[in-house]
MDAnalysis code that builds the backbone (N, CA, C; Angstrom):
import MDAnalysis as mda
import numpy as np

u = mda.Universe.empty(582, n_residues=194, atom_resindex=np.repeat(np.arange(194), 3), trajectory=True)
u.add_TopologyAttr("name", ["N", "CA", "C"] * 194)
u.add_TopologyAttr("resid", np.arange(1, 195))
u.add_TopologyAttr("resname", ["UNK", "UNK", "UNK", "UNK", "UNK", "UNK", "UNK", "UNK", "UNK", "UNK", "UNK", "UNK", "UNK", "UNK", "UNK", "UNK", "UNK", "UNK", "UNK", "UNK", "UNK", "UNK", "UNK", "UNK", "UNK", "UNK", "UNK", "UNK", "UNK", "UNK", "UNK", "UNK", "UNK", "UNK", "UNK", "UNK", "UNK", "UNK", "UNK", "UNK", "UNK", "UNK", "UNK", "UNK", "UNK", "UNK", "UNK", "UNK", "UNK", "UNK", "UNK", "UNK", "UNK", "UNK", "UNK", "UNK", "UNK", "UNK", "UNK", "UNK", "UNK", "UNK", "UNK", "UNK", "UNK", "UNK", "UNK", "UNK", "UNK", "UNK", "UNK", "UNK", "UNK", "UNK", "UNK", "UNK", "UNK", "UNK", "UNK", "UNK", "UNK", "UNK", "UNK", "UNK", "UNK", "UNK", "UNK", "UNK", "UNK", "UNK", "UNK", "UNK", "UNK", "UNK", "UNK", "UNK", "UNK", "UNK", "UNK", "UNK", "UNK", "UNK", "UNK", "UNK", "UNK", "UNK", "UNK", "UNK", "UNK", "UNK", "UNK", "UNK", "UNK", "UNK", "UNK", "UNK", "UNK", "UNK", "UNK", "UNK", "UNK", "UNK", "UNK", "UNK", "UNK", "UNK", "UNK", "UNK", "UNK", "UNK", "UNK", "UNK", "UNK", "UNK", "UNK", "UNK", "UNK", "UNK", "UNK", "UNK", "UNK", "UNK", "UNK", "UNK", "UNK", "UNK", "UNK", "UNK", "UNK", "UNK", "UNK", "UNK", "UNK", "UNK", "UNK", "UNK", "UNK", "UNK", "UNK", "UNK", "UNK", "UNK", "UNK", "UNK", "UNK", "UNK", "UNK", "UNK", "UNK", "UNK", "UNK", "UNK", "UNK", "UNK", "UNK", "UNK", "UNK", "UNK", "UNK", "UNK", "UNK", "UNK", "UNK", "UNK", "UNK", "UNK", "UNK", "UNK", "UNK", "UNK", "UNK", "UNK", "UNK", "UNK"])
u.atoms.positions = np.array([
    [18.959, 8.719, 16.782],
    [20.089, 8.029, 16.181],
    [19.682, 6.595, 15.875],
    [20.238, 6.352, 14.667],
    [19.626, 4.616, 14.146],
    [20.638, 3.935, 14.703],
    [19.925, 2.642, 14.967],
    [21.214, 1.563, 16.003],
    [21.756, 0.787, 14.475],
    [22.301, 0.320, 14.833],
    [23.443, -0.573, 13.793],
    [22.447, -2.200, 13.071],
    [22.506, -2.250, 12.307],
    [21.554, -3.833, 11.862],
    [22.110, -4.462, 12.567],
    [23.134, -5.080, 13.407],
    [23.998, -6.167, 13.983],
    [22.684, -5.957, 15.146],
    [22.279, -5.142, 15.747],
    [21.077, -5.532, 16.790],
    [20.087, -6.013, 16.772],
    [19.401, -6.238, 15.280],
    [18.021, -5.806, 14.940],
    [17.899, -7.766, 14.496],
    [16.855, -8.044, 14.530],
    [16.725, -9.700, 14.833],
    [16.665, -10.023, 13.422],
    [16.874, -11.327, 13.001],
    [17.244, -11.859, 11.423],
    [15.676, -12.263, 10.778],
    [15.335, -11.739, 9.341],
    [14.156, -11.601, 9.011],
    [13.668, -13.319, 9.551],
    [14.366, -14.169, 9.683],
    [13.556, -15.254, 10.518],
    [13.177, -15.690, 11.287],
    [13.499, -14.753, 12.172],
    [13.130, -14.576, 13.787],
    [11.798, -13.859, 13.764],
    [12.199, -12.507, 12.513],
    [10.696, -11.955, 12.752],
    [9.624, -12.990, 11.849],
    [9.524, -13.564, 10.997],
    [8.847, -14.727, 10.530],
    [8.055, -14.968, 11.430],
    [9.013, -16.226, 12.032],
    [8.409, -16.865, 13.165],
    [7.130, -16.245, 14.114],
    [7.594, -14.777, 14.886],
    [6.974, -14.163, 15.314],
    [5.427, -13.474, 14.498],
    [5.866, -13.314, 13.518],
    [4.878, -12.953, 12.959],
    [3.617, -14.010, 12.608],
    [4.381, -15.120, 12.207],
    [3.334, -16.086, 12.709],
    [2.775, -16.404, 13.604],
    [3.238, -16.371, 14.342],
    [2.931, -16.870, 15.765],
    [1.891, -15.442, 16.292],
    [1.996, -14.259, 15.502],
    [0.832, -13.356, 16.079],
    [-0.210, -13.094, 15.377],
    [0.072, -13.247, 14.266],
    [-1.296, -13.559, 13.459],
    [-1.756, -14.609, 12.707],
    [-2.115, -15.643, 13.767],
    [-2.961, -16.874, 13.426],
    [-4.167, -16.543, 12.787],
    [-5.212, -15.795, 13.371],
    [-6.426, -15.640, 12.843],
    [-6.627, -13.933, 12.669],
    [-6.165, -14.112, 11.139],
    [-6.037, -12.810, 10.650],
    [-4.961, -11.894, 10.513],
    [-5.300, -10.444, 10.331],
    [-4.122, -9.934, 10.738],
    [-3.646, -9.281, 12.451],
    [-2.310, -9.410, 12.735],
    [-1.965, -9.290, 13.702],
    [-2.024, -7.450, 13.932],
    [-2.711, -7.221, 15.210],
    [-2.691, -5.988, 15.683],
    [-2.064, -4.975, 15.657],
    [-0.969, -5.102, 14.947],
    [0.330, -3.851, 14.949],
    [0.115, -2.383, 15.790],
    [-0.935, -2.243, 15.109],
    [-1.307, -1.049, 15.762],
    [-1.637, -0.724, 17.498],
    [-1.403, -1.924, 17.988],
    [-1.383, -1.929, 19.334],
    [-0.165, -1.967, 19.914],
    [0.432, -2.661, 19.088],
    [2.281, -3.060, 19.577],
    [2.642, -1.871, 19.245],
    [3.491, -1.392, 20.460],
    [4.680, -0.249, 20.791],
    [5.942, -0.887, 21.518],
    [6.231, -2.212, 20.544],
    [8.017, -2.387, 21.179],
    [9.114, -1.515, 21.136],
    [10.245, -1.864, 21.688],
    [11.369, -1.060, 21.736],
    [12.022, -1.450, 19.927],
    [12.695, 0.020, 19.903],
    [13.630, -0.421, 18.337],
    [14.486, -0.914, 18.255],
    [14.813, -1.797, 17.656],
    [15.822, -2.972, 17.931],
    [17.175, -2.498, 16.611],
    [16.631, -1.356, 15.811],
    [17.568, -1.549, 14.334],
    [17.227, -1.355, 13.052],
    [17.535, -1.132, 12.470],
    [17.124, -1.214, 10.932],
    [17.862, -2.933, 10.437],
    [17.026, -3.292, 9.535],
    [16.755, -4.855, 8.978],
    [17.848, -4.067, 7.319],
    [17.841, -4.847, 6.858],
    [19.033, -4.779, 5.420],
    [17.635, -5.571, 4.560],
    [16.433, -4.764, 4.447],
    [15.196, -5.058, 3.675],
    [14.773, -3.816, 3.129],
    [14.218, -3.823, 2.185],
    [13.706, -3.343, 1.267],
    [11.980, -3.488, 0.628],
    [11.482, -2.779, 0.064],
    [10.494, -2.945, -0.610],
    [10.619, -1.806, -1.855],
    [10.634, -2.410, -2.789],
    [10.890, -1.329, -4.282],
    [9.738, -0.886, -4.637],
    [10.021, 0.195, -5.332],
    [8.771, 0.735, -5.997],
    [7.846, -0.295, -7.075],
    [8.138, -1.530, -7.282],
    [7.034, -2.128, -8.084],
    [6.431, -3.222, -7.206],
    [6.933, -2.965, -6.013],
    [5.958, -4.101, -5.432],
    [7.235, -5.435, -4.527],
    [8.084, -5.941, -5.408],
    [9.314, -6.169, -4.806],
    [9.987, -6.138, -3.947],
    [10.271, -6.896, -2.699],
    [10.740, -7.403, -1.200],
    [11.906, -8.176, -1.633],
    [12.926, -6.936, -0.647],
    [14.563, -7.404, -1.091],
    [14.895, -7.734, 0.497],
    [15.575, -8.844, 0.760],
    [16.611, -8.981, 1.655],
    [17.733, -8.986, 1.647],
    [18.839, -8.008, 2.328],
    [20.369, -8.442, 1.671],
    [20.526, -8.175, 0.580],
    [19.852, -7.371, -0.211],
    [19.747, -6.970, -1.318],
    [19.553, -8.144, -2.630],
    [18.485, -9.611, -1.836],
    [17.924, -10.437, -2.680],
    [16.601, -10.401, -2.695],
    [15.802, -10.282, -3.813],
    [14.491, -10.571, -3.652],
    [13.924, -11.750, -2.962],
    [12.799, -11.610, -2.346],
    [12.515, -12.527, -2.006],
    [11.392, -13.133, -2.573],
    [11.997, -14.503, -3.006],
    [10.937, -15.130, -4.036],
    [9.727, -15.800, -3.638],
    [9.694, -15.953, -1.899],
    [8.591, -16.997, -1.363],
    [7.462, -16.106, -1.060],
    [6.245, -15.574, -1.546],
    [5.155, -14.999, -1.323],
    [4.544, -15.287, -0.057],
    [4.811, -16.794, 0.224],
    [4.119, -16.344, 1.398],
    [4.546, -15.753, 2.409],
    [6.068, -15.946, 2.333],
    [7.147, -14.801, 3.602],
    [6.684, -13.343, 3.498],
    [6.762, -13.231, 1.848],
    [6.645, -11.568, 1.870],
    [5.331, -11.132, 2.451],
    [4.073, -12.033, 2.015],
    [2.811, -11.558, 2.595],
    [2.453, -11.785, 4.141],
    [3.490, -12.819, 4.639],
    [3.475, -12.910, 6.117],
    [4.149, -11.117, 6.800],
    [5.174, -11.074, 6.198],
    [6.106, -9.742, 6.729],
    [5.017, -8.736, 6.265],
    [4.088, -8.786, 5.138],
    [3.348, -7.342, 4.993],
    [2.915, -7.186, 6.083],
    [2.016, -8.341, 6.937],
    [1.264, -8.528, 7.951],
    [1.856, -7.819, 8.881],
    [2.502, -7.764, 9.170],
    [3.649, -6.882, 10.855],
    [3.904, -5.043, 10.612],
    [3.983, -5.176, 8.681],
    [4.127, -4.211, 8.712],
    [3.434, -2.173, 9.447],
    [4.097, -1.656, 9.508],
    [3.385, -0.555, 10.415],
    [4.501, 0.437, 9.939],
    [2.935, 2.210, 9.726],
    [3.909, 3.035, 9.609],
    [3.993, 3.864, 10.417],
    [4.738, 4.672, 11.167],
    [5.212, 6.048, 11.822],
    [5.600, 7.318, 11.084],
    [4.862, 7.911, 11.202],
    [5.382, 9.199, 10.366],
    [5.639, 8.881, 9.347],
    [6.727, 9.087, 8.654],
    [7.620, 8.831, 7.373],
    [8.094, 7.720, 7.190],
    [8.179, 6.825, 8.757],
    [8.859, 5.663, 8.529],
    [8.250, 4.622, 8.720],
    [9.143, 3.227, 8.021],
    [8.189, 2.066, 8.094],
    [8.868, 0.893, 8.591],
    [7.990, 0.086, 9.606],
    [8.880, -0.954, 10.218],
    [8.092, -2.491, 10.044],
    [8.683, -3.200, 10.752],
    [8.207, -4.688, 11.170],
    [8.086, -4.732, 12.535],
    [7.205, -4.850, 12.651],
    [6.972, -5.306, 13.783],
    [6.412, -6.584, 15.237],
    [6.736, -6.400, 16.003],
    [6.082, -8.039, 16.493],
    [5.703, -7.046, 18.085],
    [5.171, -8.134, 18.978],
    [4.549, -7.535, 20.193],
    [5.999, -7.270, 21.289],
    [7.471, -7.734, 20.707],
    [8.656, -7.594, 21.382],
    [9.525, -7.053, 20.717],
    [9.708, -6.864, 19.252],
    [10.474, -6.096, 18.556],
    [10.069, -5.502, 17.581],
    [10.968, -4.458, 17.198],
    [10.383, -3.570, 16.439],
    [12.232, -2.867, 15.354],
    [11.727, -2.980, 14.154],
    [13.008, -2.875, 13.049],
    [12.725, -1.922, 11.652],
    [13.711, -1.130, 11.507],
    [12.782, -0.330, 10.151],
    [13.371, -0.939, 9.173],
    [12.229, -0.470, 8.106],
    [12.870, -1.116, 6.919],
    [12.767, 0.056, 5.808],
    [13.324, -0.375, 4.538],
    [13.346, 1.396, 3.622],
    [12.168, 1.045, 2.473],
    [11.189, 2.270, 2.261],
    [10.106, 1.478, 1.225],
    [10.658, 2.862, 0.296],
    [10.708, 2.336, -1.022],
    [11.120, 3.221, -2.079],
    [9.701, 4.244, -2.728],
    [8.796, 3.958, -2.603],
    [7.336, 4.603, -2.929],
    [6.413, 4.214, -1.781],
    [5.279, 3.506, -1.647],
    [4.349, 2.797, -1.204],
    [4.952, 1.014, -0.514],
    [4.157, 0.925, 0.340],
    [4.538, 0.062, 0.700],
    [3.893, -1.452, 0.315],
    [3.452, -1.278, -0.577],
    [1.952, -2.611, -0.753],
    [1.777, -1.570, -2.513],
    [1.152, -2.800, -3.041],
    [1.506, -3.005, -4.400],
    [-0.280, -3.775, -4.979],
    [-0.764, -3.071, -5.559],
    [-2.330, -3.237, -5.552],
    [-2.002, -4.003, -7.336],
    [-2.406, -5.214, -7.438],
    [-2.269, -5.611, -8.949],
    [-3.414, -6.313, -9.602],
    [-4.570, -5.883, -9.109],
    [-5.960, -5.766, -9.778],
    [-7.209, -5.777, -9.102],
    [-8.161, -5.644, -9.767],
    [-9.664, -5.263, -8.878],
    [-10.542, -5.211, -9.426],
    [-11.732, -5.247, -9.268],
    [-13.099, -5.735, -9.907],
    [-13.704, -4.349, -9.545],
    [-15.013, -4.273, -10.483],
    [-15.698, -3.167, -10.722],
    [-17.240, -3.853, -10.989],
    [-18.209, -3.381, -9.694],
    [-19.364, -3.466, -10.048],
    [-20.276, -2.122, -9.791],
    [-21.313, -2.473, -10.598],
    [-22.074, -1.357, -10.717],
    [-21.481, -0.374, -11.344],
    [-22.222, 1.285, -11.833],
    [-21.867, 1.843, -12.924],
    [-21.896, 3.344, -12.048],
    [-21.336, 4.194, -12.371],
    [-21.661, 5.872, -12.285],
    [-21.276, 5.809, -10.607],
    [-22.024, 6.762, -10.065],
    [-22.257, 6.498, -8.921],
    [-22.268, 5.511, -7.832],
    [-23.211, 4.435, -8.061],
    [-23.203, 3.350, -7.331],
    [-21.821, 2.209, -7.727],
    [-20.800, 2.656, -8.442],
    [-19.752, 1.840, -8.895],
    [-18.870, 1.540, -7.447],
    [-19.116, 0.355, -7.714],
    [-17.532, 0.042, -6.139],
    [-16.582, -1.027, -7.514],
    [-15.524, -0.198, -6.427],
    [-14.096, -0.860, -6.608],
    [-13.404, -1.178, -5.634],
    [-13.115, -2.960, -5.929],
    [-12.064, -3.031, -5.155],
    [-11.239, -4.122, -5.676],
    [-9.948, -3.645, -4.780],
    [-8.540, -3.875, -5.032],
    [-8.274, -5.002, -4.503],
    [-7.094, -5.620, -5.119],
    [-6.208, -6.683, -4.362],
    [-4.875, -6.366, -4.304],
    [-3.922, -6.283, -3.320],
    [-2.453, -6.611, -3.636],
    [-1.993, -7.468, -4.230],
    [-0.376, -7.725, -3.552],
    [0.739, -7.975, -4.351],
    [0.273, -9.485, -2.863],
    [-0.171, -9.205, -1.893],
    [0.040, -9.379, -0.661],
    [-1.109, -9.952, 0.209],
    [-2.546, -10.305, -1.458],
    [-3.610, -10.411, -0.778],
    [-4.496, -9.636, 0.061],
    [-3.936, -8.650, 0.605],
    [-4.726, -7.692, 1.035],
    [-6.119, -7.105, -0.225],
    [-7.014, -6.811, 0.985],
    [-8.320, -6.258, 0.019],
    [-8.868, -4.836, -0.108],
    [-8.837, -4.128, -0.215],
    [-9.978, -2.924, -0.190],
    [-10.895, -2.440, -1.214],
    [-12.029, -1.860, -0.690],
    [-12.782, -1.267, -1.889],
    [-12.610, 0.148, -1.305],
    [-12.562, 0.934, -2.827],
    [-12.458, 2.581, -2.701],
    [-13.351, 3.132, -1.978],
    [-13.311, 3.503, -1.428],
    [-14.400, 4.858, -0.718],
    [-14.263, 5.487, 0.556],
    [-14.730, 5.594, 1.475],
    [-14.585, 7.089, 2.261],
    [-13.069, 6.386, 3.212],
    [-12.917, 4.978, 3.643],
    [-11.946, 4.671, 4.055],
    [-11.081, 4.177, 3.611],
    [-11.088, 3.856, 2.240],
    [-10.016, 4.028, 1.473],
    [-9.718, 4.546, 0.264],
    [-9.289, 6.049, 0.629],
    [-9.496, 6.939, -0.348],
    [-9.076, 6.487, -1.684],
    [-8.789, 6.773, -3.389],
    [-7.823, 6.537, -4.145],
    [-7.167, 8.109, -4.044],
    [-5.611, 8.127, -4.611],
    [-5.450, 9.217, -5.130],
    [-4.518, 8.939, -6.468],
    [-4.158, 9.891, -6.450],
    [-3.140, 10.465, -7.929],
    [-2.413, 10.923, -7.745],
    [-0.992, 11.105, -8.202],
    [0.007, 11.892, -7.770],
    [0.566, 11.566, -9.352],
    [1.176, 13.162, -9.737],
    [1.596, 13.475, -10.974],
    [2.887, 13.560, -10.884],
    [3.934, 13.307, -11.874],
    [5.363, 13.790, -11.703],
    [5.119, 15.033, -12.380],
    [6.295, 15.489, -12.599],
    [6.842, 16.813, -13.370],
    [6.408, 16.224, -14.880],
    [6.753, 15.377, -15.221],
    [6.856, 14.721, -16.303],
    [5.131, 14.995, -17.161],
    [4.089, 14.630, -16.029],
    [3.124, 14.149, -15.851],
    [2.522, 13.248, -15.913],
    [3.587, 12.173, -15.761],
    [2.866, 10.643, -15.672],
    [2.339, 10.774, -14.269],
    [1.132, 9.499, -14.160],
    [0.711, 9.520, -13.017],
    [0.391, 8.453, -12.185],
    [1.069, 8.681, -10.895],
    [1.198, 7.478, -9.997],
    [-0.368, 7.245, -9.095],
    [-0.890, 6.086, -9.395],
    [-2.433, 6.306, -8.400],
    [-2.228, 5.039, -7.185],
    [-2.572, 5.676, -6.073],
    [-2.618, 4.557, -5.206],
    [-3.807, 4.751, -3.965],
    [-4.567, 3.756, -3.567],
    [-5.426, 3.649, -2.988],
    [-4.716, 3.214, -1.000],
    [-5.272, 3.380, -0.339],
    [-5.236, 3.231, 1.232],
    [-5.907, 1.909, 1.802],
    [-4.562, 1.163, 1.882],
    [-5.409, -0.656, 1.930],
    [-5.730, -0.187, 3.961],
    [-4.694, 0.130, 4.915],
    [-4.959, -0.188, 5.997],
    [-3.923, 1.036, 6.643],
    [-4.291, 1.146, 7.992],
    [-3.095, 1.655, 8.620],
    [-2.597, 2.573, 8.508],
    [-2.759, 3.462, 7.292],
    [-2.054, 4.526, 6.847],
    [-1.294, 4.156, 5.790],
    [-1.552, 2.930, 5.518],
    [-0.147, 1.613, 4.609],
    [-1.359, 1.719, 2.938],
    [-0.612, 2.592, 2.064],
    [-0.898, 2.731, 0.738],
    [-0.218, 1.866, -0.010],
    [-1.104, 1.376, -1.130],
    [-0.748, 0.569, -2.390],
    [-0.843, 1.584, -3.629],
    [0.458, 1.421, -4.348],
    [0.894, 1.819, -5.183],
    [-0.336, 1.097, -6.470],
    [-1.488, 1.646, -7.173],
    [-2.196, 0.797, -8.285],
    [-0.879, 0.386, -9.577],
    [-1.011, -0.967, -9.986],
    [-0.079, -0.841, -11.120],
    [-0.776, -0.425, -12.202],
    [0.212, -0.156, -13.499],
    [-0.059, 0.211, -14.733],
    [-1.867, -0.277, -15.611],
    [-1.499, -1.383, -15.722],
    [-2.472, -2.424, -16.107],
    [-3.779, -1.873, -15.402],
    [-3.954, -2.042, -14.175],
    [-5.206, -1.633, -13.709],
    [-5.603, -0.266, -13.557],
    [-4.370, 0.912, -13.494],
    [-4.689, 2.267, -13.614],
    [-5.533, 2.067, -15.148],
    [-5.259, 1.546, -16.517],
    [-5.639, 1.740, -17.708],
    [-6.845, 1.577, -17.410],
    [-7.030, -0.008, -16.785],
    [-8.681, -0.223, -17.493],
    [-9.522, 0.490, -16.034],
    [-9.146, 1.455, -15.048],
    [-9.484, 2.325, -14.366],
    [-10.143, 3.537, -15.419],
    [-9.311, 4.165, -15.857],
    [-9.056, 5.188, -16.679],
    [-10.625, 4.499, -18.204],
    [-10.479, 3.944, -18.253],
    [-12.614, 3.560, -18.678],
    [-13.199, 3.326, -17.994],
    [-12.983, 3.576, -16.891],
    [-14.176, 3.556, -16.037],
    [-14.710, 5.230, -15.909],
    [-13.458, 5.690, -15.936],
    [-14.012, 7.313, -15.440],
    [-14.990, 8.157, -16.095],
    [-15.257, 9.195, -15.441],
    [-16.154, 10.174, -16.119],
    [-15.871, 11.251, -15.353],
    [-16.434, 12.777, -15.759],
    [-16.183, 13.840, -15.970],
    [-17.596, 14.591, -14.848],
    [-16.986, 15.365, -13.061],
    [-17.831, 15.303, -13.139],
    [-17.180, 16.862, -12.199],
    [-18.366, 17.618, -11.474],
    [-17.922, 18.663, -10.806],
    [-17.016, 18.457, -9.389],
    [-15.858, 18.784, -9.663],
    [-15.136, 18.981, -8.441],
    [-14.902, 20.188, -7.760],
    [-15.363, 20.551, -6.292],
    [-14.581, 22.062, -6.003],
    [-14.746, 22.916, -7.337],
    [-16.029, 22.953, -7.593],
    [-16.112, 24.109, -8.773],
    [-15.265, 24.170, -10.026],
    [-14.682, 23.039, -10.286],
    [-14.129, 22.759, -11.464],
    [-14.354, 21.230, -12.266],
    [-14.555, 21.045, -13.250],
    [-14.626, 19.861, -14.144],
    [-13.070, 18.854, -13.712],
    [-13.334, 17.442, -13.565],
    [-12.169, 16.814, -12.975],
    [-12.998, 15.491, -13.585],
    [-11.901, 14.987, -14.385],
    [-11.827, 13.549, -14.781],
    [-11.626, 12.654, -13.633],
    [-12.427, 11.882, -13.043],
    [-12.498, 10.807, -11.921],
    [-12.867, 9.472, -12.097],
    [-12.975, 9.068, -10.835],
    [-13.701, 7.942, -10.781],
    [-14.964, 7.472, -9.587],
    [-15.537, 7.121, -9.593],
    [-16.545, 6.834, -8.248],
    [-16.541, 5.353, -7.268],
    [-17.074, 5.481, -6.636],
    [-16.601, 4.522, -5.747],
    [-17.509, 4.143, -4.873],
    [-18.711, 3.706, -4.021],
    [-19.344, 3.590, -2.807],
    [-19.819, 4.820, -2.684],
    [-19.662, 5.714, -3.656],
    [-20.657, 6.728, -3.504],
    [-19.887, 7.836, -3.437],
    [-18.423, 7.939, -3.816],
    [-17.840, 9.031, -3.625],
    [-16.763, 8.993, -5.364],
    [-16.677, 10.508, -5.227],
    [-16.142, 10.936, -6.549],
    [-14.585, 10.803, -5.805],
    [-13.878, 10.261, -6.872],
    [-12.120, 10.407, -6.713],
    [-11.864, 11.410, -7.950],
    [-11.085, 12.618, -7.674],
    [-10.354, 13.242, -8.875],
    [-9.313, 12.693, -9.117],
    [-9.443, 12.670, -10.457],
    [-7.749, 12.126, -11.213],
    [-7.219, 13.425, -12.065],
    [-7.658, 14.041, -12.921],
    [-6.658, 14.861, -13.626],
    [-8.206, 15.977, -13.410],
    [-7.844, 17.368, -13.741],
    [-9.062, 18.380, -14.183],
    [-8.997, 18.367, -15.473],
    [-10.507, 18.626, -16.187],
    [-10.707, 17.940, -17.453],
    [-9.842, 18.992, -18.147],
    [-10.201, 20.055, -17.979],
    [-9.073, 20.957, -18.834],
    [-7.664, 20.455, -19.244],
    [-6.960, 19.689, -18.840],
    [-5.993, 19.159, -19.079],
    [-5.593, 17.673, -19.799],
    [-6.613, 17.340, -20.585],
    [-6.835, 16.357, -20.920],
    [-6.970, 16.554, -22.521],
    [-6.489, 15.487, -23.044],
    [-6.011, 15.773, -24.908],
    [-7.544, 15.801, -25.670],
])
């Protein structure tokens, strides 16, 4: 049963805390197992976007301080500090990847990403990319910055992704991809491609 927001501490309490736990670097989350204090009246939208109270929040460095705490459980996603612990609702992904550099070619090609949030990764065995298609068949790609905590790639950088790729054997079938540190990502199977 979810407790009521009237319990759950005011996003400036967790601020504070969150500063105060990750001075040098990011803070451990993954060690903290506080008690649940509540669900927070926060948000994170599908483009990347951190709502409080149902206001965005315009100060980057709050939002990239709060990515910092962030942690997921199962399905769900919270804030956390080494004394409290609050969920919050993420509409897709929780972290928002909005560009990345590409060196080297074919094979030896690394990529890596930046957030919305400063966070970094380059693609490969620990941070996978994937693809996910609608019905429609547009397609949503997002890479694995930390934690289990995926970034949604935006538009812009899926494109100039999408020249990078090439065509190579997957699981016994032809699959339009990309490479990475030495590993093939599938994006679509070529058969399906105009």
């Amino acid at each position: 049963m979810t407790e009521t927001k009237t319990t759950a501490p005011s996003a400036d309490a967790l601020a504070a805390a969150a500063k105060a736990a990750g001075k040098k670097g990011l803070p451990p989350v993954h060690l903290w197992n506080p008690p649940f204090c509540g669900d927070l009246d926060m948000r994170i939208a599908r483009d990347g976007t951190w709502f409080y109270l149902g206001t965005p929040i315009g100060r980057a460095p709050l939002v990239k301080l709060f990515s910092s705490i962030l942690k997921r459980e199962g399905e769900r996603y919270f804030l956390v500090t080494p004394v409290e612990k609050v969920g919050i609702q993420v509409e897709d992904a929780p972290l928002f990847a909005v560009d990345f550099t590409a060196e080297g070619k074919g094979r030896d090609q690394r990529l890596t990403f930046v957030t919305r949030t400063e966070d970094e990764a380059t693609a490969g065995p620990d941070h996978p990319l994937r693809v996910e298609r609608a019905e429609d068949g547009e397609p949503s790609p997002y890479i694995l910055i930390r934690n289990g905590l995926w970034a949604r790639i935006d538009r812009k950088s899926f494109y100039r992704l999408v020249d990078l790729g090439c065509h190579e054997t997957h699981e016994g079938a032809s699959w339009f991809g990309l490479w990475s540190l030495g590993r093939f990502f599938p994006v679509i199977p070529s058969s399906e491609l105009p």
